[in-house]
C-alpha positions, -999 to +999 in steps of 0.1 A: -078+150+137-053+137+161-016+130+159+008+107+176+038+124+156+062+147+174+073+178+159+111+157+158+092+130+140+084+155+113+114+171+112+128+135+105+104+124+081+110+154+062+150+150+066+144+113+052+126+125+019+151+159+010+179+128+013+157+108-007+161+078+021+118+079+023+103+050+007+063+060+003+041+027+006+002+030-008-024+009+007-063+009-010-068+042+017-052+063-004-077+062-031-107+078-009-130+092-029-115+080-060-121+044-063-142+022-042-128+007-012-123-028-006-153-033+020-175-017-008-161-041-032-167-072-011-208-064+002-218-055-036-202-091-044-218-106-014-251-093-024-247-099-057-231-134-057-251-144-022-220-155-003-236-171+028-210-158+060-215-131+078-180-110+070-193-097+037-173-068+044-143-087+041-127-083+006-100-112+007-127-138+022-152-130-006-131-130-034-116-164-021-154-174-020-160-165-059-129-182-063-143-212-053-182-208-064-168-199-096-131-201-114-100-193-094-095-161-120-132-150-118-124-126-088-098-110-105-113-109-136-142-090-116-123-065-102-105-054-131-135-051-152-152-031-117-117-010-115-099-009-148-123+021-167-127+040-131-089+045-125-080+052-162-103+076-164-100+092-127-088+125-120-066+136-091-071+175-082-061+194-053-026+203-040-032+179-005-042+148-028-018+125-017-008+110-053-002+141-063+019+152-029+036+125-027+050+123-069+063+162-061+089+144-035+121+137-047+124+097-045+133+076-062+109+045-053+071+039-047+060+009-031+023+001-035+001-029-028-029-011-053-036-027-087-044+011-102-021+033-122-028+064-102+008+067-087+023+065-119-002+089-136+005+116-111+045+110-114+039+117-153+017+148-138+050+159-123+070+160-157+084+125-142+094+094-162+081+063-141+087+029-146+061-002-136+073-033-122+054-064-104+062-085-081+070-118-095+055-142-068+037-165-086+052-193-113+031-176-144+049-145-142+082-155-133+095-160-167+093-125-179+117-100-183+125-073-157+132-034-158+165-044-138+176-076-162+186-043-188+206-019-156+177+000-149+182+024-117+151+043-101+164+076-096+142+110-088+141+112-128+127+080-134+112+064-102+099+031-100+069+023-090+066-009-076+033-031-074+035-054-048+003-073-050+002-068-092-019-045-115-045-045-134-030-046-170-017-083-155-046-099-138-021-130-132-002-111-109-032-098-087-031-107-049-066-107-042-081-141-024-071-159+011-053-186-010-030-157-030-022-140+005-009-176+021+011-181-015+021-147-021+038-148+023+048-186+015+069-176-018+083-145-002+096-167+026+109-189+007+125-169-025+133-135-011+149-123-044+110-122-056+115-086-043+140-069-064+174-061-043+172-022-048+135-030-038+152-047-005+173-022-001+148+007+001+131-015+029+160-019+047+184+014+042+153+040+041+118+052+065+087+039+048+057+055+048+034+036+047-001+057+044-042+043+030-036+010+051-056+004+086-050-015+115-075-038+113-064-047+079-058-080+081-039-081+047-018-048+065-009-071+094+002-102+061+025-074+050+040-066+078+050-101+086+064-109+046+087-072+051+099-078+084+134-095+075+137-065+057+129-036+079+158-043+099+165-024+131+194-025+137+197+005+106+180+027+129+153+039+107+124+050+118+088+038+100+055+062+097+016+044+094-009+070+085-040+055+096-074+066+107-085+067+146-103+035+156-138+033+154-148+034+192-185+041+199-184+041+240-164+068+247-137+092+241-118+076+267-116+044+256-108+051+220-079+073+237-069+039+255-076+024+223-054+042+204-025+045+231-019+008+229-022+000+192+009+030+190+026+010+214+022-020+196+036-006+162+061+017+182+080-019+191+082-026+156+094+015+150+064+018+128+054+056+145+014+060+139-001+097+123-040+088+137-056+106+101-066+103+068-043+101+039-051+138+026-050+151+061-017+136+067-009+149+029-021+186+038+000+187+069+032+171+053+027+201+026+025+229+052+058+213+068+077+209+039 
């Protein structure tokens, strides 16, 4: 395993979360071994519904295909019949698994872009009361009733947890093709109070951790762009990717050279890269604390 954090990075990651100013931020890499990953997803689809490019990896462009060949709900529909039974019925053991990890920190908010309950079933693991919101980006849900419209306040007690790109239960509110990503950026842009303000304000006033995302992700890079007017900063706050090393066959060097400049590249944005998995980041984050 290698690591671009300093031992003053940790100490102010772990200063961040025992002031509750950490905002955690789950990406599909989180759920290793516990659900199947997005690339998985998209080649059984492409084998199974014969999509005809050559990125059948490539989750977002072969959902937007079924999209097309099909209904624009029959992707979603898919993937919450394929999902839905595996995550309700999933267990999370082990100290280092990072749902469990990261529901023993005191915060009050969990940002996540994964349509799965898992987060909020290892909060309630924690003898914690959490609360489930969506992001309202599209027209079908905006008519419905917040957590906030009553005074809710995510505190330690009763985090929220916060699903970006929707959840199952609400297959309306699923980001999942090319044509939701461009709506779901275009509507952000456009209405920023789709994001809740104390949603804002953990983006803006806290360090997110942001850990199961990659850098090729192209739908990483898409949220980036959408947060960016709210990670100011001039706050000061530094950011933390946990992300596995690139893949670089040729040799050590290069995947060293590799990995120098994509830190670079998200050290200008103060997003400070741990080069590991989600559980190995976990593990070490554990010993620290």
């Amino acid at each position: 395993m290698t690591t671009s954090l300093t031992d003053k990075d940790w100490s102010s990651l772990i200063s961040a979360i025992k002031s509750q100013r950490c905002t955690p931020f789950l990406g599909a890499g989180i759920n290793a071994g516990i659900l199947p990953l997005g690339r998985d997803i998209a080649t059984r689809w492409a084998t199974q519904y014969d999509y005809p490019l050559l990125d059948s990896d490539n989750l977002i462009r072969v959902a937007q295909f079924l999209a097309v060949e099909h209904y624009p709900m029959f992707p979603k529909d898919e993937i919450v019949r394929l999902l839905g039974d595996i995550a309700s019925s999933s267990r999370l053991s082990g100290e280092d698994e990072p749902h469990r990890l990261l529901a023993s920190l005191p915060l009050p908010i969990y940002l996540t872009t994964n349509y799965d309950n898992l987060m909020t079933v290892a909060l309630q693991g924690k003898f914690r009361d959490p609360k489930r919101e969506v992001c309202r980006w599209n027209t079908l849900l905006r008519d419905e009733a917040t957590r906030f419209d009553s005074g809710y306040e995510p505190n330690p007690a009763n985090p929220l947890v916060f699903h970006l790109h929707g959840y199952l239960e609400l297959p309306a509110s699923i980001v999942l093709t090319e044509d939701d990503y461009f709506d779901f950026l275009v509507n952000i842009s456009r209405e920023p109070l789709l994001l809740p303000k104390r949603v804002q304000k953990a983006l803006t006033e806290t360090s997110v951790l942001f850990i199961g995302y990659g850098l090729a992700d192209w739908n990483f890079r898409v949220l980036l762009q959408g947060l960016s007017r709210f990670m100011e900063k001039g706050l000061g706050r530094r950011h933390i990717a946990v992300m596995t090393a690139p893949d670089i066959k040729d040799s050590e060097s290069r995947q060293a050279k590799v990995q120098a400049y994509l830190s670079a590249y998200y050290e200008k944005i103060d997003v400070q890269v741990f080069w590991g998995t989600a559980r190995e980041f976990c593990s070490e984050l554990s010993k620290r604390l």
